[in-house]
C-alpha positions, 0 to 999 in steps of 0.5 A: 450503093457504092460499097455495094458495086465495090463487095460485088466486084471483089466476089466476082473476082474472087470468085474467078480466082477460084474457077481458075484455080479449079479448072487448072487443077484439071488441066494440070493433072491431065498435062501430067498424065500426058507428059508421063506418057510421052517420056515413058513412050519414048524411053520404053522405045528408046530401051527395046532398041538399046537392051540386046536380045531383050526377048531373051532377058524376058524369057529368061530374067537373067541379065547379060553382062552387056544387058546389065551395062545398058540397063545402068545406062538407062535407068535414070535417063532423063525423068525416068528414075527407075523400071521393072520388065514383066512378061507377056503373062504379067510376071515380074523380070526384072527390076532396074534397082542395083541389086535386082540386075546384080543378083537376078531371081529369074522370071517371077511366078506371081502374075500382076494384075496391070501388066496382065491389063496392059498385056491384053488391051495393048493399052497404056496404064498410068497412075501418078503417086505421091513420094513425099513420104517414100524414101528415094522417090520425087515428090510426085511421081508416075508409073506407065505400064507400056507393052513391048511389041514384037515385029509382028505386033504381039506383045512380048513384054510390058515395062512400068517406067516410074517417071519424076512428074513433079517439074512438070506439076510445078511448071503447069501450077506455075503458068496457070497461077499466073494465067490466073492472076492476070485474068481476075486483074483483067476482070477486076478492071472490067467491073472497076471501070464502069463501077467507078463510072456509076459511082461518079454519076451517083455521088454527082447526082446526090450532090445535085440533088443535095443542091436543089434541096438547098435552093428550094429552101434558102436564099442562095445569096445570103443563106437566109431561108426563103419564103416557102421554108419560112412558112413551112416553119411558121406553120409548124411552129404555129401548129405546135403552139410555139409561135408568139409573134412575128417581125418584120423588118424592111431595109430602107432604100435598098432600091436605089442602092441597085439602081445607083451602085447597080447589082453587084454593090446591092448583093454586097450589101444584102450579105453585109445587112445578113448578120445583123437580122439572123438572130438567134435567140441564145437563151432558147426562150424563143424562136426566131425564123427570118426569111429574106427577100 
């Protein structure tokens, strides 16, 4: 029963472990979503206040010589390591790589399909990527498609901001792994603490029962069996044909041992006279059952 209660507490635990490690996979990736979002709010704000006469680079896809300097500032500021500017139509600008700003293509003719999403919702897009297998990239990695908003409120470009997520993936894992460990000790404890408790009252019990067990079958004085498992004996061996004869044996004036000595000489002689009438018949030709009173 025992080992029972104890499988049952380690699958409980278990078992908690692995919700936990399921839920903060969840709430890992949403938190990344978040922070992707945030960093690439606030550096796509940050750049529209930065790049002087931005319409006129979306327009045109020919950087300034001032533009060029702010957009090497920038590009790698904080988590974000890299980012491409796009029109109101979804067409590719610019892209902050070195050789990008240096020697411009102009406005591209091909329209992207998530710049055009974002360009009509004026909603935020963001994907999240694995880099370990890109060259120049983290090892996990977001891009946000954000819309540039003019003074009225239309929208006069979309930037993608490619954001380093991959501190914050092991920062959440990290939390949420110990949160972890904590709560399935906690919960071990809670079910270890009343098993154990079972677990005391069960071997007691047993042990009780163990003792009754002893008691209703032998003298507890002297170890001999007493008249009740002396007949159980009998009568089985009786019923097997093994019983040839029986002996009887009377320890004379033990009573005024009792009564001259008192109890406590009396039971120490009842244990000394013990060994002397437990027979046992080594040779096995016989059977030999005493019971003491």
């Amino acid at each position: 029963m025992t080992r029972l209660f104890a499988l049952a507490v380690t699958a409980a635990t278990i078992a908690i472990w692995f919700l936990i490690n399921a839920l903060s996979s969840y709430y890992v990736e949403r938190a990344i979503f978040k922070d992707a979002a945030e960093k690439a709010m606030h550096w796509g704000s940050y750049m529209s206040e930065r790049v002087p006469e931005l319409e006129q680079l979306v327009a045109t896809g020919v950087p300034s010589q001032e533009q060029v300097k702010v957009i090497r500032q920038i590009r790698s500021l904080g988590d974000v390591f890299r980012f491409k500017l796009f029109d109101s139509e979804g067409r590719l600008v610019i892209i902050s790589d070195e050789n990008s700003i240096t020697h411009p293509a102009g406005v591209s003719t091909k329209h992207d399909p998530e710049p055009q999403i974002v360009a009509d919702t004026h909603e935020t897009i963001i994907a999240v990527h694995d880099g370990t297998q890109k060259e120049g990239r983290p090892d996990l990695y977001a891009e946000a498609y954000l819309p540039l908003l003019g003074g009225q409120g239309e929208t006069t470009g979309i930037i993608e901001v490619y954001v380093d997520v991959s501190g914050t993936q092991t920062f959440y894992k990290d939390s949420f792994q110990k949160f972890g460990l904590i709560v399935s000790a906690v919960c071990a404890l809670l079910f270890l603490l009343p098993t154990a408790g079972f677990a005391v009252q069960y071997r007691m019990a047993h042990r009780s029962m163990g003792e009754v067990e002893y008691l209703s079958r032998y003298d507890p004085l002297t170890g001999l069996t007493n008249r009740a498992e002396f007949l159980r004996r009998a009568e089985r061996l009786y019923a097997e044909g093994k019983l040839s004869s029986l002996l009887f044996i009377d320890a004379d004036k033990f009573k005024s041992i009792n009564d001259t000595h008192g109890h406590a000489v009396g039971d120490g002689v009842s244990v000394a006279t013990r060994p002397h009438i437990n027979v046992a018949d080594r040779s096995k030709r016989h059977r030999c059952t005493v019971w003491w009173r």
